[in-house]
DSSP file (Angstrom, degrees, kcal/mol; ACC not computed):
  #  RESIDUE AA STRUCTURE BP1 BP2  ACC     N-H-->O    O-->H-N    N-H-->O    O-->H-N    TCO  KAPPA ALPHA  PHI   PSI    X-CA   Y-CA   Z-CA
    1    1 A X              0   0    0      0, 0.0     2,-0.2     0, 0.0     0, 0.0   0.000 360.0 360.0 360.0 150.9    0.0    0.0    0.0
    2    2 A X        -     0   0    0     42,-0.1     2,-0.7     1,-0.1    44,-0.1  -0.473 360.0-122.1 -84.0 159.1    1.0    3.5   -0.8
    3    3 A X        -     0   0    0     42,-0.2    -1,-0.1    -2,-0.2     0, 0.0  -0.856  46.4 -97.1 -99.0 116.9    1.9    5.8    2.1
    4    4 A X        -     0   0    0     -2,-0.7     2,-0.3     1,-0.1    -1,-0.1   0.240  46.2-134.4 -25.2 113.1   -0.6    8.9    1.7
    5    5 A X    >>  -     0   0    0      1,-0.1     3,-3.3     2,-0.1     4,-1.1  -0.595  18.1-100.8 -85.6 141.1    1.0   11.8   -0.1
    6    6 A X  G >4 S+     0   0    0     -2,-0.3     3,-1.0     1,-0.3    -1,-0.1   0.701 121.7  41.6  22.5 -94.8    1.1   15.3    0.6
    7    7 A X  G >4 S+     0   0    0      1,-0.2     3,-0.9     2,-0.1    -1,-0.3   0.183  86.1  92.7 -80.9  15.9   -1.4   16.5   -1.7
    8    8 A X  G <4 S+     0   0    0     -3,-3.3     6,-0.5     1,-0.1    -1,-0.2   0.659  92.0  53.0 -30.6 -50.2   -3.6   13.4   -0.8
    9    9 A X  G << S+     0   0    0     -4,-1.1     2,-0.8    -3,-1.0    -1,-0.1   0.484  82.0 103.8 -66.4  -3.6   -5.0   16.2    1.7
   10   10 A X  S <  S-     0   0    0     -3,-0.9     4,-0.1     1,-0.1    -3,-0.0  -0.719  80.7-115.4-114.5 138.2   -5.7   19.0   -0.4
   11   11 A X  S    S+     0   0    0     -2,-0.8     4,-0.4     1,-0.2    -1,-0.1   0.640 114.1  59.9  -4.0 -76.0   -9.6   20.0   -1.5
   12   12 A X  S  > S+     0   0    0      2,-0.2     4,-1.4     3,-0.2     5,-0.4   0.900 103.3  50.6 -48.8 -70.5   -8.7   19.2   -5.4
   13   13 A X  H >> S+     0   0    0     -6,-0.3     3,-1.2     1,-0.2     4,-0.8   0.430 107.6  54.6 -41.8 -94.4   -7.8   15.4   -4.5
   14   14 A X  H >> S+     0   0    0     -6,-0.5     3,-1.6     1,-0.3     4,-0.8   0.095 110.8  43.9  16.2 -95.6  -11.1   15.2   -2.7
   15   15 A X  H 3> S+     0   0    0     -4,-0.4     4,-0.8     1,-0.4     5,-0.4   0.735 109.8  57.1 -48.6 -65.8  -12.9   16.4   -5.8
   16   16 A X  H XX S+     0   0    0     -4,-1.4     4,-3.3    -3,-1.2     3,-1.7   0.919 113.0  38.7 -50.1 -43.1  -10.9   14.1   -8.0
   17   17 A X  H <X S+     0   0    0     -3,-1.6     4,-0.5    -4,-0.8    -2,-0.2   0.943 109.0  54.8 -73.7 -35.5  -11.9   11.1   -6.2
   18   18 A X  H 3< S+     0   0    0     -4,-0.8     4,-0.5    -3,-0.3    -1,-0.3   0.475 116.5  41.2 -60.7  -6.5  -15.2   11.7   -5.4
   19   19 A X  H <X S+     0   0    0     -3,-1.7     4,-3.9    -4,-0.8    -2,-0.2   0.597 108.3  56.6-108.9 -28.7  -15.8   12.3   -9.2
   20   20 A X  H  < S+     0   0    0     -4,-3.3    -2,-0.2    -5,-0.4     5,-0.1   0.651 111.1  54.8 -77.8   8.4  -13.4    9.2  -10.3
   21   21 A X  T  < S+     0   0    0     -4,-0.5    -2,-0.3    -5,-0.2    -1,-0.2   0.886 109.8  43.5 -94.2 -49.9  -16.4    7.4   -7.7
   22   22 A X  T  4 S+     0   0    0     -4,-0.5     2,-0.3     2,-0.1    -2,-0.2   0.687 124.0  23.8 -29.1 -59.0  -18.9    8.6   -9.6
   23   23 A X  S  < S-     0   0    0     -4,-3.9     5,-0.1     1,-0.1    -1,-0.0  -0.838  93.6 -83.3-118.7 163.7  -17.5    7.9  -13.4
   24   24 A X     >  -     0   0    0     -2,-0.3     4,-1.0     1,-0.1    -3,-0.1  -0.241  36.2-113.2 -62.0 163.2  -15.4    5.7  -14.5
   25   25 A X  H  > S+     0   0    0      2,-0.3     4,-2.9     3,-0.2     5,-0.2   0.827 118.7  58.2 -76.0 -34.3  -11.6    6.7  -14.2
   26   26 A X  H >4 S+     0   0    0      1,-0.3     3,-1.0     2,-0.2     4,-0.4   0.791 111.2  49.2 -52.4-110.5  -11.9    6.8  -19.0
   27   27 A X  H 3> S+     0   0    0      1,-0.2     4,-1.2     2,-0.2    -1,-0.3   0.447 106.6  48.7 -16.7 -31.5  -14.4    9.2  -18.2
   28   28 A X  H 3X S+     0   0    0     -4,-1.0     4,-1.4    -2,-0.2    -1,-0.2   0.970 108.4  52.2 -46.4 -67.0  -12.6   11.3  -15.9
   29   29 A X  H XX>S+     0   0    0     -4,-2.9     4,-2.0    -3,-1.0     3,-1.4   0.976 107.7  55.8 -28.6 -83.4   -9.4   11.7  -18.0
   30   30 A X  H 345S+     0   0    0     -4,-0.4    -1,-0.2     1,-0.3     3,-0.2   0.842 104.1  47.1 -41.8 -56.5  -11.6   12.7  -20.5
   31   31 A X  H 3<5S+     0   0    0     -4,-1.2    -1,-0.3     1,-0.2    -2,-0.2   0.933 123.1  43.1 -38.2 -40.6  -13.4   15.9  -18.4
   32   32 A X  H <<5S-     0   0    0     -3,-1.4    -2,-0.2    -4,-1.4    -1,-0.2   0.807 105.4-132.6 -90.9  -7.4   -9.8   16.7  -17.5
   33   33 A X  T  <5 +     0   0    0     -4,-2.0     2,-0.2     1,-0.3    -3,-0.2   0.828  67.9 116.3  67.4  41.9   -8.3   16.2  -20.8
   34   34 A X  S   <S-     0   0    0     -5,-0.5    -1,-0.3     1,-0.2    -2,-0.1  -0.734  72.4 -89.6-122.7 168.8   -5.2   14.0  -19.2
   35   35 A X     >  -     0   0    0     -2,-0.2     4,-0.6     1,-0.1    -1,-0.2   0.143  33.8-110.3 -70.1-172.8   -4.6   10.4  -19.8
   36   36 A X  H >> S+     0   0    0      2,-0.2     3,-1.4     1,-0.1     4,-1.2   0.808 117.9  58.3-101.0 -46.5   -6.1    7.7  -17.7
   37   37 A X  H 3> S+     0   0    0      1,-0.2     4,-1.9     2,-0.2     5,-0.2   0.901 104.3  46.4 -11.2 -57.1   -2.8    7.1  -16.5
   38   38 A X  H 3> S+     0   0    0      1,-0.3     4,-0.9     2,-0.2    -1,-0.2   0.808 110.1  51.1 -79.0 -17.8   -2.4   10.1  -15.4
   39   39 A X  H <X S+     0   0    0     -3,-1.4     4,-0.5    -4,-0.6    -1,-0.3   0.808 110.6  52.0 -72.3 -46.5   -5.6   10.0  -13.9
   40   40 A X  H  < S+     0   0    0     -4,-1.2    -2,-0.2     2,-0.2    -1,-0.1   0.590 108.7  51.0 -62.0 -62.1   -4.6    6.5  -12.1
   41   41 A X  H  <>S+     0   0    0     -4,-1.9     5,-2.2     1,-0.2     4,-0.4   0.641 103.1  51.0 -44.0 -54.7   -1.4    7.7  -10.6
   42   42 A X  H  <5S+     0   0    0     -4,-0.9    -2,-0.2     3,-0.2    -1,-0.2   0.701 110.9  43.9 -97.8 -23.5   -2.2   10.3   -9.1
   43   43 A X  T  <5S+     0   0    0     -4,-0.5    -2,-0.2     1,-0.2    -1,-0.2   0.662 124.2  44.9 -89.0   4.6   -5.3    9.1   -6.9
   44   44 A X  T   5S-     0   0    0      2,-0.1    -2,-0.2    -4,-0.1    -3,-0.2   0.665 109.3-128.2-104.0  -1.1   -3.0    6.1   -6.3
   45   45 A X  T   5 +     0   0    0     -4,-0.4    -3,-0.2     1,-0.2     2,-0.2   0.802  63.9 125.3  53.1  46.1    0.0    8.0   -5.6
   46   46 A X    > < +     0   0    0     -5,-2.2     3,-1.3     4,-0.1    -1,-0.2  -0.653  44.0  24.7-113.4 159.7    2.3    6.0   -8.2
   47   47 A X  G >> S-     0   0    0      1,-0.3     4,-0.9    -2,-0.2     3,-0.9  -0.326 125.6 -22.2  71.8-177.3    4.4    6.8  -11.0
   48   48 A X  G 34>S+     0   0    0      1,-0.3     5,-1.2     2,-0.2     6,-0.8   0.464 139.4  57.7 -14.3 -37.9    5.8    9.9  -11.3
   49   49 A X  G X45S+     0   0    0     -3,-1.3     3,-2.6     4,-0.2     5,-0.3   0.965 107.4  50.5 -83.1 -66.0    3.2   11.5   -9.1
   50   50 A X  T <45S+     0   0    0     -3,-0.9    -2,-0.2     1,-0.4    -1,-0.1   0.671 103.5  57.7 -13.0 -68.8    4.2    9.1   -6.4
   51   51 A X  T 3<5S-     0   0    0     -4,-0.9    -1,-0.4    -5,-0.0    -2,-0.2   0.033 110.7-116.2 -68.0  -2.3    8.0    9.8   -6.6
   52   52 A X  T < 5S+     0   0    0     -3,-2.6    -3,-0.2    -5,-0.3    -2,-0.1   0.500  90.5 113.6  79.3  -5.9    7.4   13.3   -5.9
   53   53 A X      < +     0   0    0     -5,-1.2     2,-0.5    -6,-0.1    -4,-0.2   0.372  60.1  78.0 -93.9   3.7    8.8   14.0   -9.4
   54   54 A X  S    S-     0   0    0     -6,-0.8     2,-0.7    -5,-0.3    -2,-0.1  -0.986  73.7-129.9-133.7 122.0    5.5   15.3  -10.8
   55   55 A X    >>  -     0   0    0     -2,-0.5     3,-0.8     1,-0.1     4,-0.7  -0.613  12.6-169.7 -63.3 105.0    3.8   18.4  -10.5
   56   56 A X  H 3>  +     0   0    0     -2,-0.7     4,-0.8     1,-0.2     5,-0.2   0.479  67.3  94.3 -84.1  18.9    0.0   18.3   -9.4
   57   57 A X  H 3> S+     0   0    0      2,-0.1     4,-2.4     3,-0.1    -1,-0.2   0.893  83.4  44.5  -1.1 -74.9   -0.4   21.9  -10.2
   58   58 A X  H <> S+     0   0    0     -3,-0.8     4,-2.5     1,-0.3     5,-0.2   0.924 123.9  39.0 -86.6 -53.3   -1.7   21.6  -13.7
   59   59 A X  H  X S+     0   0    0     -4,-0.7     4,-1.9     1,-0.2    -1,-0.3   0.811 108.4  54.8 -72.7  -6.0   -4.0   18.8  -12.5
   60   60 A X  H  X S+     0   0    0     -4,-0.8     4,-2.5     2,-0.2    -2,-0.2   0.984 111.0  53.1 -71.8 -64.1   -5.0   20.1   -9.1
   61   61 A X  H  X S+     0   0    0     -4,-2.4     4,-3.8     2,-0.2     5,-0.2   0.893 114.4  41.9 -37.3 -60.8   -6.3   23.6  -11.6
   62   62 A X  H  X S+     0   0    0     -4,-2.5     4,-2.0     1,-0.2     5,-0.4   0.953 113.0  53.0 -55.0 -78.5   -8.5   21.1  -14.2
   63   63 A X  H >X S+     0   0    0     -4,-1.9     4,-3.5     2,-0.2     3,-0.9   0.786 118.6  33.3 -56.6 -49.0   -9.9   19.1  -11.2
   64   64 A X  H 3X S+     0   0    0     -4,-2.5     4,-2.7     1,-0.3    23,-0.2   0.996 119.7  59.0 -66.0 -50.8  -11.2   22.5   -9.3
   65   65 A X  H 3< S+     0   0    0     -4,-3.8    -1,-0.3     1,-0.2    -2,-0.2   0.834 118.6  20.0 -34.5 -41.0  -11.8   23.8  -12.6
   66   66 A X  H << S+     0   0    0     -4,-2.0    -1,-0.2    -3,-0.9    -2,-0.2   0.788 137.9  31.6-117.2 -18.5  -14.4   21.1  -14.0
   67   67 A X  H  < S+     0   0    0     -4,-3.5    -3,-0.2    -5,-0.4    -2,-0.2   0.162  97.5  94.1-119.6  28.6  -15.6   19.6  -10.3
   68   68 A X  S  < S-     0   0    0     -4,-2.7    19,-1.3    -5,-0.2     2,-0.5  -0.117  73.7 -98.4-103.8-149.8  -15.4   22.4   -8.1
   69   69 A X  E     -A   86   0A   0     17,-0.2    17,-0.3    18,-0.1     2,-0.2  -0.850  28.3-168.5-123.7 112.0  -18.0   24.9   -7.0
   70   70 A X  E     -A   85   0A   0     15,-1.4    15,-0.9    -2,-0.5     2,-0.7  -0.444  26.3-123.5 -72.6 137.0  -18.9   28.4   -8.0
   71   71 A X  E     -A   84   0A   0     13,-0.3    13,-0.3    -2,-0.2     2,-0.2  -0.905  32.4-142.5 -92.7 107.2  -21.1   31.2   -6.8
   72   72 A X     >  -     0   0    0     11,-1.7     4,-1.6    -2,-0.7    11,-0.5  -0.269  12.1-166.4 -73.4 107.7  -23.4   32.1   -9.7
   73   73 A X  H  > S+     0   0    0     -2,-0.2     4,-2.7     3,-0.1    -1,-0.1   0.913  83.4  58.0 -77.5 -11.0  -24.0   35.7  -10.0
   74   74 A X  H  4 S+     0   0    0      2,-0.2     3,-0.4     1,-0.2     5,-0.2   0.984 117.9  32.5 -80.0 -86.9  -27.0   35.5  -12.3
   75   75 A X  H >> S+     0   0    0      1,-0.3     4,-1.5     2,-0.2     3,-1.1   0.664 114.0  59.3 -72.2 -22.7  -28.9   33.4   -9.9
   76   76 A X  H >X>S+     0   0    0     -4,-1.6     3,-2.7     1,-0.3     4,-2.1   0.997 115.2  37.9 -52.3 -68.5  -27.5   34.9   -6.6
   77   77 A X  H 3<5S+     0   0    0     -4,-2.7    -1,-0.3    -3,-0.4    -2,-0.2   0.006 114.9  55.0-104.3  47.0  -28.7   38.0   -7.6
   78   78 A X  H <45S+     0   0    0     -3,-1.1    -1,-0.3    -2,-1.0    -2,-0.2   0.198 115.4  37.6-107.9 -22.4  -31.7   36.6   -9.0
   79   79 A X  H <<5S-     0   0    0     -3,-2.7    -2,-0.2    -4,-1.5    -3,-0.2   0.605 107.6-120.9-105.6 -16.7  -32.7   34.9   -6.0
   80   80 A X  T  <5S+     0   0    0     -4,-2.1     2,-0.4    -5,-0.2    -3,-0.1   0.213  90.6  63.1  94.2  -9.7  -31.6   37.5   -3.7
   81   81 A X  S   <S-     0   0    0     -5,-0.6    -2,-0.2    -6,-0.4    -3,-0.2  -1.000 102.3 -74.5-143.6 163.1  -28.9   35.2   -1.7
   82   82 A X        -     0   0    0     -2,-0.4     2,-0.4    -3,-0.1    -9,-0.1  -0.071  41.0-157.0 -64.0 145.0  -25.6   33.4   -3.2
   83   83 A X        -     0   0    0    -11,-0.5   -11,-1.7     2,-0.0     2,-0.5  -0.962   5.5-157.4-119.0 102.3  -26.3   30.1   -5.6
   84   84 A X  E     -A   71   0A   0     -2,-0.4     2,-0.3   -13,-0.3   -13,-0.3  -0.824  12.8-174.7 -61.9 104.5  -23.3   28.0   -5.7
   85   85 A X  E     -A   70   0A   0    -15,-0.9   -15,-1.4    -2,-0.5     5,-0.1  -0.912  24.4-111.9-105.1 136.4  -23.4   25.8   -8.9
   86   86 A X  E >>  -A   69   0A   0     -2,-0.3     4,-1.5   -17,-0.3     3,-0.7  -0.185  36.5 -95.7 -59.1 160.9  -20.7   22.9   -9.7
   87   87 A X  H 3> S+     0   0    0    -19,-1.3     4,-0.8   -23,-0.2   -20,-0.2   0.600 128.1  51.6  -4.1 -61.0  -18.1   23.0  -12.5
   88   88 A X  H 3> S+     0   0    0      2,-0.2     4,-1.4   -22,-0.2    -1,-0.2   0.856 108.1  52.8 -52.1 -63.2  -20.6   20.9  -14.7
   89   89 A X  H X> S+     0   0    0     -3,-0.7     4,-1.4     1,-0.3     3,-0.8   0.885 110.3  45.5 -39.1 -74.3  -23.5   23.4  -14.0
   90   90 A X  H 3X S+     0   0    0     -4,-1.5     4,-1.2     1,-0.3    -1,-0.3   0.732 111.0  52.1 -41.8 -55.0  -21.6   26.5  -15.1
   91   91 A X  H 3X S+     0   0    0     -4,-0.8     4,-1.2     1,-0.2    -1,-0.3   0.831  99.4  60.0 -73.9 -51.8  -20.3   25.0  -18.1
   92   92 A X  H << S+     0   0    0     -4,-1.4     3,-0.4    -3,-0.8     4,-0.3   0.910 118.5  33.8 -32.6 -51.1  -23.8   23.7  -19.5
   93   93 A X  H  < S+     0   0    0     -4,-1.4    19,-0.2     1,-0.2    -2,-0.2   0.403 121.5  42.3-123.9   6.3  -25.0   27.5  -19.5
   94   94 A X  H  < S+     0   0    0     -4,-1.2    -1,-0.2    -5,-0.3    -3,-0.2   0.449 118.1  44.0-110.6  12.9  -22.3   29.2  -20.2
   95   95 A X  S  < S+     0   0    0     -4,-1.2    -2,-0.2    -3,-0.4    -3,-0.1   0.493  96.0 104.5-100.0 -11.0  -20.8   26.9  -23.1
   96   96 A X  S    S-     0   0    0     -4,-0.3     2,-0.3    -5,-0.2    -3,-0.1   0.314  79.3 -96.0 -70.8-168.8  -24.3   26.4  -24.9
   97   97 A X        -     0   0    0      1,-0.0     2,-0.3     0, 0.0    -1,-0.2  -0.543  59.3 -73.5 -62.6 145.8  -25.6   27.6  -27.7
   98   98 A X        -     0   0    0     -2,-0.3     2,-0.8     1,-0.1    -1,-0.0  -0.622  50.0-126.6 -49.3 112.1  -28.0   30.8  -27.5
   99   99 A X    >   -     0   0    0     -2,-0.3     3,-1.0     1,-0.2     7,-0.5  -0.592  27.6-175.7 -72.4  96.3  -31.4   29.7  -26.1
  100  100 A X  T 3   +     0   0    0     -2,-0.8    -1,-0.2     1,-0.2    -2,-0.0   0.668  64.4  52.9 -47.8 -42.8  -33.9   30.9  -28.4
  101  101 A X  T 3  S+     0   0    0     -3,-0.0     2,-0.3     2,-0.0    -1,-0.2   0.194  97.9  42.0 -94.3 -23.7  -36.8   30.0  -26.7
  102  102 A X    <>  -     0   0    0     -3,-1.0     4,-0.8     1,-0.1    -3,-0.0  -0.959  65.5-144.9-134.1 141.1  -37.3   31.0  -23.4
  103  103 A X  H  > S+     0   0    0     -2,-0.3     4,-2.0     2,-0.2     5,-0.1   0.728  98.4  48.5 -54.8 -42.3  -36.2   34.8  -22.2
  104  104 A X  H  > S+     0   0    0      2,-0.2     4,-2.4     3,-0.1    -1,-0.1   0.877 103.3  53.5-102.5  -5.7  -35.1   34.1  -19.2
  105  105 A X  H >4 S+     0   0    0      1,-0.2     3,-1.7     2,-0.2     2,-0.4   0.810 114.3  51.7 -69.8 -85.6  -32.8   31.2  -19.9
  106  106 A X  H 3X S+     0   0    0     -4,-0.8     4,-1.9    -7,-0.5    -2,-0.2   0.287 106.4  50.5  -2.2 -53.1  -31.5   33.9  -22.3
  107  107 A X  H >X S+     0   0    0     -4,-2.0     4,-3.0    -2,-0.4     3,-1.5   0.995 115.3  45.5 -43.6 -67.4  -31.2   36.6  -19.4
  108  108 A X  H <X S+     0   0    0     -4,-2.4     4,-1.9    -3,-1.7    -2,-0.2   0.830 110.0  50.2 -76.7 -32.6  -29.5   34.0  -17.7
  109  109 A X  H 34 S+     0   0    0     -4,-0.4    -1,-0.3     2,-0.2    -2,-0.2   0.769 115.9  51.1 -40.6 -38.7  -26.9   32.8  -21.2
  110  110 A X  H XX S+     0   0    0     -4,-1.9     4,-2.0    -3,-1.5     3,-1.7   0.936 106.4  48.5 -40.7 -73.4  -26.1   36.6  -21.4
  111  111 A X  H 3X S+     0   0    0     -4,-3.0     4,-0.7     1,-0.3    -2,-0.2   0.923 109.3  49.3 -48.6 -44.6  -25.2   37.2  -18.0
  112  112 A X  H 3< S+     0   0    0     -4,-1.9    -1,-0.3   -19,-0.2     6,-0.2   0.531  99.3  73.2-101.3  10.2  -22.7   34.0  -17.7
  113  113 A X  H <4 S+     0   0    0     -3,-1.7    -1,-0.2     1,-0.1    -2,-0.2   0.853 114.7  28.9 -57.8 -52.6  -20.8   35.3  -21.3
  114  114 A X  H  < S+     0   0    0     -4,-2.0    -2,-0.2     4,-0.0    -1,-0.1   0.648  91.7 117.9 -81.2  -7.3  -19.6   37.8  -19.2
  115  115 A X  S  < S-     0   0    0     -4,-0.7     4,-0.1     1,-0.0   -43,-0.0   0.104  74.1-125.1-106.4 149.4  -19.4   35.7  -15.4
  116  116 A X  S    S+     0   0    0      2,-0.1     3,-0.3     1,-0.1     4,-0.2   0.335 104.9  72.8-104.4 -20.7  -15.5   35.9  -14.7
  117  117 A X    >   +     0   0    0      1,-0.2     3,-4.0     2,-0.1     4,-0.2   0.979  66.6  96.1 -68.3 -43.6  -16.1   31.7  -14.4
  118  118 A X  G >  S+     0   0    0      1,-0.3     3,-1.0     2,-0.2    -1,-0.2   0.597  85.8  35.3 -20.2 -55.8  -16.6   31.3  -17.7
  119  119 A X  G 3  S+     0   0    0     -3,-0.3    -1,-0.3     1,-0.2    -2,-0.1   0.611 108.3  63.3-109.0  16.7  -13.3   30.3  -18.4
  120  120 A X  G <  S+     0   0    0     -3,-4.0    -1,-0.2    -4,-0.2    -2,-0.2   0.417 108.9  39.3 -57.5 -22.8  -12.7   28.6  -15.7
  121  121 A X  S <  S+     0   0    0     -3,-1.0     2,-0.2    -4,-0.2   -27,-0.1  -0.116  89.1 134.7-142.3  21.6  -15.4   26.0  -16.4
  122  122 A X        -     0   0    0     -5,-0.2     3,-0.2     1,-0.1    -3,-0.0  -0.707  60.4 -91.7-101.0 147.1  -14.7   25.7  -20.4
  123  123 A X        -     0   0    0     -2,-0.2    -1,-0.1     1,-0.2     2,-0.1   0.222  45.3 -83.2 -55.9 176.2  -14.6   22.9  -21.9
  124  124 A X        -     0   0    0    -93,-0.1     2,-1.2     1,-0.1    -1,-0.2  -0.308  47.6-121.2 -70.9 134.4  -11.7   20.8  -22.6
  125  125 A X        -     0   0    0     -3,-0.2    -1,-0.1    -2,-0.1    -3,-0.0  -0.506  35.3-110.1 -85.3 109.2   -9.9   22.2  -25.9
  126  126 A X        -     0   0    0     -2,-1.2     2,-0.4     1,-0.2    -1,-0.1   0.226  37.8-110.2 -35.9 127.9   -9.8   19.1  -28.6
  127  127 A X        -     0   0    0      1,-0.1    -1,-0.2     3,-0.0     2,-0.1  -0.366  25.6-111.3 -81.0 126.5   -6.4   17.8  -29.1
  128  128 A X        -     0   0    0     -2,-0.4    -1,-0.1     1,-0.1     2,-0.0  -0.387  28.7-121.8 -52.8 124.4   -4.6   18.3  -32.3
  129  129 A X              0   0    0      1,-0.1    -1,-0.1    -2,-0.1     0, 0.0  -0.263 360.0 360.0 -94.1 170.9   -4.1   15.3  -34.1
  130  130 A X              0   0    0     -3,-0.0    -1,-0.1    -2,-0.0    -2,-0.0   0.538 360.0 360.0-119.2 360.0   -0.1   14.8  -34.6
């Protein structure tokens, strides 16, 4: 068994495990746009990650980024007290398409073009094939 690392402790690992409990580990990697390796490693504390010879930085930033939590200003100040929506949330309605159909999902597609999460919470950018 591995001896609990460092960063074992810190918020983002949480989030990463509780989502690689959720989905499969494929499916993780994919949300973060890392390998499943990489994915693997680092909630087992092996490889590179393990050895101390790998930064979790980059990955710590993606995991808060796509599973963490937000405070929505559109609905805070649409409900009158703060709405904290996850990663996921954020990203459906500020990634979409224009909603044609309804005005106030519109309101609320306006408001999060401009929301300072926005690009916190964008999707992963498709890798260039080599």
């Amino acid at each position: 068994m591995t001896a609990r690392l460092e960063y074992m402790s810190e918020q983002w690992y949480e989030l990463l495990a509780s989502a690689a409990q959720r989905h499969r580990r494929q499916a993780v990697a994919v949300m973060l746009d890392v390998s499943p390796a990489v994915i693997t490693q680092v909630l087992n504390g092996t490889g590179k990650y393990g050895a101390g010879a790998a930064r979790t930085d980059r990955i710590a930033s993606r995991v808060v980024h796509t599973f963490g939590r937000y405070p929505c200003p559109h609905l805070s100040a649409e409900d009158g007290a703060e709405r904290i929506v996850t990663g996921d949330d954020c990203r459906v309605y500020a990634h979409r398409p224009a909603p044609i159909g309804s005005p106030r999902q519109m309101q609320h597609w306006q408001a999060c073009q401009t929301c300072p999460h926005k690009a916190a919470t964008a999707p992963a950018a498709p890798k260039e094939s080599s």
